[in-house]
C-alpha positions in Angstrom: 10.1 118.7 17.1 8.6 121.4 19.6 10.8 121.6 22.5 10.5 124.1 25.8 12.4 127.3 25.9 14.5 125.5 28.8 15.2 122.5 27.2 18.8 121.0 27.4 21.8 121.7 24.6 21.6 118.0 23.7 17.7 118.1 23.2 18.0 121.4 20.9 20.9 119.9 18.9 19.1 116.6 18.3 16.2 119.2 17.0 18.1 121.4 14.9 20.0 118.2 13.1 16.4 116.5 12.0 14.9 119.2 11.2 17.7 120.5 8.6 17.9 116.9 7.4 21.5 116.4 8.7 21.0 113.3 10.3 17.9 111.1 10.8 19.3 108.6 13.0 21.0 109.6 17.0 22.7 107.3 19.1 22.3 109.2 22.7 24.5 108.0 25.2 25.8 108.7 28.7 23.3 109.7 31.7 20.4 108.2 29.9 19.2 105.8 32.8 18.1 109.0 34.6 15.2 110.8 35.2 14.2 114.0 33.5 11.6 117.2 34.9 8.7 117.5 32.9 6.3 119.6 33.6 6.0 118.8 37.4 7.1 115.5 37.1 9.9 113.3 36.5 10.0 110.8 33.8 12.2 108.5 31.9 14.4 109.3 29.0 11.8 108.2 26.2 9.0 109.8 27.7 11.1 112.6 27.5 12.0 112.3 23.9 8.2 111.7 23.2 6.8 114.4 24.7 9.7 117.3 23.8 10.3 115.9 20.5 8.3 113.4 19.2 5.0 114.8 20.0 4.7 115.7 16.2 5.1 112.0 15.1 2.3 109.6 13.8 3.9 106.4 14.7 6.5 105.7 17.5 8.6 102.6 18.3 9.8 101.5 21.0 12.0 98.1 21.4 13.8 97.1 24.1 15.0 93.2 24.9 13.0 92.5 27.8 9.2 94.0 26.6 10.0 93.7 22.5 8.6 96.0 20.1 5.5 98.2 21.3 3.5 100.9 19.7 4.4 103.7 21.9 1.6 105.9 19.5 -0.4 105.0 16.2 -1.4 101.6 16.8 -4.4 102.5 14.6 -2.4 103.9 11.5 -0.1 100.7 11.8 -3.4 98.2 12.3 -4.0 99.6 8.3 -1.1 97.7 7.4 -2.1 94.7 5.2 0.7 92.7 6.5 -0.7 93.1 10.2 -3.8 90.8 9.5 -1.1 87.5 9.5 0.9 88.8 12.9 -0.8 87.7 15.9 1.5 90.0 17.8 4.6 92.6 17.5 7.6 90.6 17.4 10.3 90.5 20.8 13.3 89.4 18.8 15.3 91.9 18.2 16.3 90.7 14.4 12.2 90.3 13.8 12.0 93.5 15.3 14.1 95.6 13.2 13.0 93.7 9.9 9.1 94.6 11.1 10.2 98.6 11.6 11.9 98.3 8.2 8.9 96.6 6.6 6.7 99.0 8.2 8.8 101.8 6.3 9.0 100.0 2.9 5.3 100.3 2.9 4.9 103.6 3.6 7.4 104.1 1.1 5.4 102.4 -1.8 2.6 104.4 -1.0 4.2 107.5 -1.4 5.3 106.5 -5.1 2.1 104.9 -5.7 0.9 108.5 -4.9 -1.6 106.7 -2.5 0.3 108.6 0.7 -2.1 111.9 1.7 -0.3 112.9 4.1 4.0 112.1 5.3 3.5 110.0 8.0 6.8 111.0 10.4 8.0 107.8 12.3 10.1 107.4 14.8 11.6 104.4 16.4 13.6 104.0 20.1 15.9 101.5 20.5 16.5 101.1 24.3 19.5 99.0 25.5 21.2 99.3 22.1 24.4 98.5 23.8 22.6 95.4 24.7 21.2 94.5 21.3 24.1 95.9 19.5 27.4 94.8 21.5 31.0 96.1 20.9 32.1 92.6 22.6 30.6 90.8 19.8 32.1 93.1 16.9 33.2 89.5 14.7 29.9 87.8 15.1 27.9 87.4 12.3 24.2 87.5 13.6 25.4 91.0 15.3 26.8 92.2 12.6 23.9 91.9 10.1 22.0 93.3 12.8 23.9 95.9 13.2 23.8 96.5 9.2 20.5 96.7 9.0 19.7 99.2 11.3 22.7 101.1 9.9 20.7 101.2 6.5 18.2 103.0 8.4 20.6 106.3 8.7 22.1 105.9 4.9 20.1 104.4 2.8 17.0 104.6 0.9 14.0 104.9 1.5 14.7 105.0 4.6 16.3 108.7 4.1 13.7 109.7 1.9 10.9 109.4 4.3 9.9 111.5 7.7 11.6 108.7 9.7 14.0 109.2 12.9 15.6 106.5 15.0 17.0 106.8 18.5 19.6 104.0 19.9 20.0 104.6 23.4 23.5 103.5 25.1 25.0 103.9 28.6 28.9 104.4 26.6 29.5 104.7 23.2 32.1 102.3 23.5 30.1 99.3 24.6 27.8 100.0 21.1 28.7 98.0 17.9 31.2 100.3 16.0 29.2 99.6 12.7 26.6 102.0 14.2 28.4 103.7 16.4 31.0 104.7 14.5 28.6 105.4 11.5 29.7 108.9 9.8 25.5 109.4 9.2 25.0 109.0 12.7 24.7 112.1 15.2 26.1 110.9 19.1 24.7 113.3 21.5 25.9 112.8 25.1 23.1 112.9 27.5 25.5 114.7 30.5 24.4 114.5 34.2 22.1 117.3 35.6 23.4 120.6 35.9 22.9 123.0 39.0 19.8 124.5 37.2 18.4 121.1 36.6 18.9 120.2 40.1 17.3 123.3 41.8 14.3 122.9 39.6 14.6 119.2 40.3 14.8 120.1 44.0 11.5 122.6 43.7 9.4 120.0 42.8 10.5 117.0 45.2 9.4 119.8 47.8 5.9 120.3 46.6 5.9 116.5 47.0 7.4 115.2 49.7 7.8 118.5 52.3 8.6 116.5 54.8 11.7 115.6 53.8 13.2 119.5 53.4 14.1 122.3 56.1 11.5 124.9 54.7 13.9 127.4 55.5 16.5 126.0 53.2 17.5 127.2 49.8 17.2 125.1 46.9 19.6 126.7 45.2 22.6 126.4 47.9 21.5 122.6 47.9 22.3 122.0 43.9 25.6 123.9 43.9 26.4 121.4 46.4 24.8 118.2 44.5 26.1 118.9 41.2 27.4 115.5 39.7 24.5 113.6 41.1 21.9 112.0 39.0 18.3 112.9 39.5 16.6 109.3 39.9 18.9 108.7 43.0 18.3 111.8 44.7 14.7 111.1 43.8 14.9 108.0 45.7 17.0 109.5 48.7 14.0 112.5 49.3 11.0 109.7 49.2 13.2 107.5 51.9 13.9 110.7 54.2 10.2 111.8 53.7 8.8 108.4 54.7 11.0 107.8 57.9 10.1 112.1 58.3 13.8 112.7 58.8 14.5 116.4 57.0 17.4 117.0 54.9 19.2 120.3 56.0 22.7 121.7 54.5 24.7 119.6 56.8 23.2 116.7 55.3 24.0 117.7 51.7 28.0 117.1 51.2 27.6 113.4 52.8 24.8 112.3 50.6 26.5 113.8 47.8 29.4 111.1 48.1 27.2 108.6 48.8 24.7 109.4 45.8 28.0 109.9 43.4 29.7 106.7 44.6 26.6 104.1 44.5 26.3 105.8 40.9 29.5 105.2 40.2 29.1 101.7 40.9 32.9 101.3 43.0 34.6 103.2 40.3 35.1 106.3 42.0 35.9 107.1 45.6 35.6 110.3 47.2 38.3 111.4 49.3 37.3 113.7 52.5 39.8 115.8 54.4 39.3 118.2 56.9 43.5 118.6 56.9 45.7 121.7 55.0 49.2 122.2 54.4 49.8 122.8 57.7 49.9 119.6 58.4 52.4 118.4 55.4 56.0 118.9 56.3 58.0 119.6 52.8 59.3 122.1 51.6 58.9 125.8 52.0 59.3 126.2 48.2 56.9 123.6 47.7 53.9 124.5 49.9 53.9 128.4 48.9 53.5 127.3 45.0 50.4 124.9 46.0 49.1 127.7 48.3 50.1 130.4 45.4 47.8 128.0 43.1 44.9 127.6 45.2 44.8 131.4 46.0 44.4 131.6 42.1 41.9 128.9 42.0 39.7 130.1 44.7 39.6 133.7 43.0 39.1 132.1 39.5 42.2 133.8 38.1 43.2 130.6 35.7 45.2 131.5 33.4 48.3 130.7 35.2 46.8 127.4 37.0 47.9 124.4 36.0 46.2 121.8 34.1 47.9 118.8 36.9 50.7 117.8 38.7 52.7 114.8 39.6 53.8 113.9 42.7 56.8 112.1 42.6 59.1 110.3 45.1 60.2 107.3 46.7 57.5 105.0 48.3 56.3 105.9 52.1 56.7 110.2 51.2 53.0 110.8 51.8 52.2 111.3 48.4 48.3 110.1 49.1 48.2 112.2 52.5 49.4 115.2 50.2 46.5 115.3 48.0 44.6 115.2 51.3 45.8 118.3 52.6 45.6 120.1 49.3 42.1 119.1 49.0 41.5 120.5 52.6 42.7 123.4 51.7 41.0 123.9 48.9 37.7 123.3 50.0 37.1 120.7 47.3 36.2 117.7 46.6 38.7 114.8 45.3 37.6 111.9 43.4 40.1 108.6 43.4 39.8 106.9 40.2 40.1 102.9 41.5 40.2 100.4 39.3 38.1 100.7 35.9 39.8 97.8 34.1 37.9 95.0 33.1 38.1 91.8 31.3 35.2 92.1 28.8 35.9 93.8 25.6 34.8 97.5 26.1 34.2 97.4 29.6 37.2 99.4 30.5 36.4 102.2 27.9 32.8 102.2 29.4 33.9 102.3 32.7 36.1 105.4 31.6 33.3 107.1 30.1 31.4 107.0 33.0 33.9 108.0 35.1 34.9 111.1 32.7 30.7 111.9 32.7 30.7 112.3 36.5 33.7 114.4 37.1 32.8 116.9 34.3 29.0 117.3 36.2 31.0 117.9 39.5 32.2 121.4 39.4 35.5 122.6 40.6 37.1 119.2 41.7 40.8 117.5 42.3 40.8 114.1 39.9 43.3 112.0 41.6 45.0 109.1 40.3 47.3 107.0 42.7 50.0 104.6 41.2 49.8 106.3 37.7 52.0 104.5 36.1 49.9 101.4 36.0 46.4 103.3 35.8 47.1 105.2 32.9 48.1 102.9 30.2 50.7 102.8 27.3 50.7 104.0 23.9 51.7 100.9 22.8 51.8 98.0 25.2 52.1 95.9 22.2 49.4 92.4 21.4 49.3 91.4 25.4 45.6 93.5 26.2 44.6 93.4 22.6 44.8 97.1 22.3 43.5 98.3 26.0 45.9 99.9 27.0 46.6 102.1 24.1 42.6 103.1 24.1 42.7 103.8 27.8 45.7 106.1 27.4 44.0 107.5 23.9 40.8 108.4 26.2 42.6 109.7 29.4 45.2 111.8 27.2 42.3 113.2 25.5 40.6 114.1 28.8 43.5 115.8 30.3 44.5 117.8 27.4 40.6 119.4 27.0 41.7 123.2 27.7 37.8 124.0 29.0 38.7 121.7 32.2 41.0 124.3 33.3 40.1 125.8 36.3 37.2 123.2 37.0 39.2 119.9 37.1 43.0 119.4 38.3 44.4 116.2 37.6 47.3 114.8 40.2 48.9 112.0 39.2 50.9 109.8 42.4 53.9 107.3 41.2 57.3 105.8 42.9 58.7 105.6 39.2 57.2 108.6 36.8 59.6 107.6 34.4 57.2 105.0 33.6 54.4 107.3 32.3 54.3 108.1 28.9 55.8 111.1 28.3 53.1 112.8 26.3 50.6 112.6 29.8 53.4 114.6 31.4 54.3 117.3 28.9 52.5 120.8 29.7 49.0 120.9 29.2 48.4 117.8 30.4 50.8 118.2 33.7 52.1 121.6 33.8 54.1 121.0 37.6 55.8 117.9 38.6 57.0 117.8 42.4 58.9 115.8 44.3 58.7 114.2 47.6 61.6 113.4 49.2 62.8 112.2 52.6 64.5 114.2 55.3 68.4 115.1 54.4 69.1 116.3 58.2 68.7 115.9 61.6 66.6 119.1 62.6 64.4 117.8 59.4 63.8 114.1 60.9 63.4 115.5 64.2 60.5 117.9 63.0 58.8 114.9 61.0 58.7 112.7 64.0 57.8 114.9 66.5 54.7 116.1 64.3 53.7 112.1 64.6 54.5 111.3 68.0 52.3 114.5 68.8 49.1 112.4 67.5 50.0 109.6 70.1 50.5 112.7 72.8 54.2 111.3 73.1 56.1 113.9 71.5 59.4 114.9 73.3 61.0 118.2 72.9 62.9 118.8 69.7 66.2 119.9 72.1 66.4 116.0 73.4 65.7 114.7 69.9 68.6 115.7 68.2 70.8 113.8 71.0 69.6 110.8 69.4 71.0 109.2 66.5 68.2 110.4 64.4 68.1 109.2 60.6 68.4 110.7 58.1 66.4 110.1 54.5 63.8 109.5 56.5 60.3 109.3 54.4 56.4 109.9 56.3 56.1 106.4 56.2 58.8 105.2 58.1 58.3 107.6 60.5 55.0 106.7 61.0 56.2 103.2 61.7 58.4 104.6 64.7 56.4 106.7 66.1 53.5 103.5 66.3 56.5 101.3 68.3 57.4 104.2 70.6 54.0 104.6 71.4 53.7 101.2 72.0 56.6 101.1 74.4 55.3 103.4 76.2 52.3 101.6 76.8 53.9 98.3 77.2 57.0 99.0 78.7 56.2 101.5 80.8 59.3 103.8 79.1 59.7 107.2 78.9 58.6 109.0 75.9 62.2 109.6 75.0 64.0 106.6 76.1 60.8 104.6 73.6 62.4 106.6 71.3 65.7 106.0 71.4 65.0 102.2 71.9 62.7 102.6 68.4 66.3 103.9 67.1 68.8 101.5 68.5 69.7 99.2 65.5 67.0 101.1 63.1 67.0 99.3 59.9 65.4 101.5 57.2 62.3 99.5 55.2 63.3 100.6 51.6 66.8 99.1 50.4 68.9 102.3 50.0 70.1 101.5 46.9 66.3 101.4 45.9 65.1 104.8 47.6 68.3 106.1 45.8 67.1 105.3 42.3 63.2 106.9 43.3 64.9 109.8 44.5 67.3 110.2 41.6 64.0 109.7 39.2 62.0 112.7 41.5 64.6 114.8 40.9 65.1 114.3 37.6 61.8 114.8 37.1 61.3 117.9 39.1 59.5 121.1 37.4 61.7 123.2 39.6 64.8 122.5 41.6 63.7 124.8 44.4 61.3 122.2 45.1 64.3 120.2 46.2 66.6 120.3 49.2 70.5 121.6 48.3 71.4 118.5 49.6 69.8 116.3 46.7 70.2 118.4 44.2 73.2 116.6 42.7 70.9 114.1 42.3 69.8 116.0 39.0 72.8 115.4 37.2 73.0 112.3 35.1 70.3 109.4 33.8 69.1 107.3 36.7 70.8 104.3 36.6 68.5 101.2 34.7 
């Protein structure tokens, strides 16, 4: 299998494993709709595989449900065949299909004992769509599963092993393949990742040559794929030829906002990038709390990582501005978020696909914030007994997995948003996985709520002086959210009513009925607490709150 000196990890191990005999057959998974750079051009994943490693091979395969089985090389050697003078044509079902290969192979076999071989004839055959042919979701039919036996034989048994033979099954997830031959022990799974920043600049060098009009010749090519790492090189393909034939260029300003748009229409809705142009500055908390986050991203940015965490949780009662916290953390950072929305699905293996494709992206990103809001129904259970038929348990097997990989340290941070953390499985929060868990909690006195709802009545351009505020019969345990919502009817007041910025206020106030039950915003605060990392992250006057179970 010749390959090029700059040929990816996954290409060289795929190499090295056939030609020490270790494995014959490969499922290759992951970013395998893409495109690939070839010697000035950019081609498909089994035109890739046939010129950097099957260029050596007599006979190649290739079957995939919608064109069948075609002779990708050595339709004359396979014309020989006795057996092809009675088939008109190659077969296009994929049971037919495999039997044919397997025929094919049996023949070459016999001729090798017969001693009538003068040559090995190495053969290769590339299944495209596997996950199509061979579906997880139909693991207890039987047509699959003999199916999925038979090409299965083609990794373990004879003569299948005994001959020059290698067979590629090409999936988008591992998951969605039959676990007969994805799970096979024979089998070598190589994950086909996302282009890398080297990729992309040399990606980026050759969509110049052919299409200039779409680039700022003054622009670096290298600047450009730092900052499109984590999107695939077919869509970016398609993005150059659309700006070259409307002769629009793309400069560096254009570059982050194509990058979310590229990485989300990849991710098919999965994924949503979150842009902020806010910092801490703009979150009122704690002192405490804002020097450790700015203590960590000092660290971060200098790439000291040994004491950064792996996560955090924010924690608190509903309406704290957990979401607008990740926000500002990511605007002060300087990186980008990705939301996980909603990867379940109701076909088997869906949801573990989904996952996987989700994991693939945020590993090709770089330095990123992986945010997951309302974690304690994202993440799963352990054991969320015979209701999901086991989804829930995978999910949390696959996102455990994830968050515990020590080489994502310094690259990804995970934050993890919930009103009731005591409802995440305590192995996702144990250090690790989530080395800091903070709470959000309301205001515990006046000069606090005053300070919180001045800060929002300053966006409207209402915002009285703090000296009059505290006349009023300000509330306390006041969250982000609720203020909000005053802050919105003052304005309004003022607009409708023709009131004074303070006497809105105080109207806003008069018979204020807070929108969480307090016995309810007790119990998330009591949880927060409990929950805390540190108890300087919590105001003396809730720290009592620590002592004790929250009540059921």
């Amino acid at each position: 299998m010749p390959l090029d000196a700059d040929a990816p990890a996954w290409a060289r191990e795929l190499a090295l494993a056939y030609e020490s005999g270790a494995h014959g057959q490969f499922v290759l998974y992951g970013n395998i709709a893409d495109r690939f750079p070839l010697q000035g051009r950019l081609v498909n994943l089994v035109r890739y595989l046939d010129a950097q490693l099957l260029a050596g091979f007599d006979v190649v395969f290739v079957y995939d449900p919608g064109n069948g089985l075609q002779l990708l090389r050595g339709s004359e050697r396979v014309a020989q065949w006795p057996a092809m003078e009675k088939m008109p044509a190659l077969p296009r079902d994929p049971r037919q299909a495999v039997e044919f290969v397997s025929r094919y192979l049996r023949y070459r076999a016999n001729l090798r004992a017969l001693g009538r071989e003068t040559a090995p004839e190495h053969v290769a055959c590339v299944i495209r769509g596997a996950d199509q042919v061979l579906p997880a979701s139909r693991q207890g039919d039987f047509e699959t599963a003999s199916l999925a036996s038979l090409v299965r034989d083609w990794a373990s048994e004879p003569p299948f092993t005994d001959l020059a033979f290698a067979s590629f099954l090409l999936a988008d997830n591992l998951n969605d393949l039959h676990p007969l031959v994805g799970a096979n022990p024979r089998v070598a799974r190589l994950r086909v990742p996302l282009p890398d920043v080297a990729v992309l600049e040399q990606a980026l060098a050759q969509l110049r040559v052919d299409h200039p009009a779409a680039f700022d010749p003054d622009a670096s090519d290298e600047a450009a794929a730092q900052q499109l790492a984590g999107v695939g090189l077919s869509a970016l393909h398609s993005l150059v030829r659309t700006r070259a034939h409307q002769q629009q260029r793309l400069g560096p300003a254009d570059w982050v906002r194509v990058k979310k748009q590229l990485v989300e229409e990849d991710a098919a809705g999965l994924v949503e990038f979150i842009e902020s142009k806010r910092s801490l500055d703009d979150y009122h908390a704690q002192d405490a709390l804002k020097a450790w986050l700015r203590q960590d991203i000092a660290l971060w940015q200098a790439s000291d990582l040994r004491a950064l965490p792996m996560g955090y949780i924010f924690c608190g009662p509903v309406g704290t501005g957990k979401t607008y916290l990740v926000e500002c953390l990511a605007g002060e950072a300087a990186v980008p978020v990705v939301k996980l929305k909603n990867f379940r699905d109701k076909w088997v293996g869906s949801s573990e696909g989904n996952l996987e494709k989700i994991f693939r992206l945020i590993r090709a990103l770089g330095r990123c914030i992986v945010f997951i809001d309302e974690a304690d129904q994202a993440l799963g259970k352990r054991d969320a007994g015979s209701g999901d038929s086991g989804l829930s348990g995978r999910l949390y097997s696959m996102i455990a997995q994830e968050m515990s990989n020590a080489g994502n340290r310094g690259r990804l941070m995970w934050i993890l948003a919930s009103s009731r953390p005591d409802l995440i499985e305590v192995d996702l929060k144990r250090p690790g996985r989530v080395d800091v868990k903070i709470p959000l909690l309301p205001t515990t006195t006046a000069a606090e709520s005053a300070d919180l709802l001045r800060a929002l009545l300053k966006r409207f351009g209402i915002a009285p002086d703090t000296e009059r505020m505290l006349e009023l019969p300000l509330p306390l345990l006041l969250t982000p959210g609720a203020a909000e919502a005053i802050a919105v009817k003052a304005y309004r007041l003022t607009r409708t009513g023709g009131l004074s910025p303070i006497d809105a206020l105080r109207d806003c106030l008069d018979g204020y009925q807070p929108p969480v039950p307090p016995d309810v915003l007790e119990f998330q605060m009591r949880i927060a607490v409990r929950e805390a990392t540190d108890l300087d992250f919590v105001p003396p006057m809730l720290r009592h709150l620590a002592a004790g179970s929250p009540p059921a």
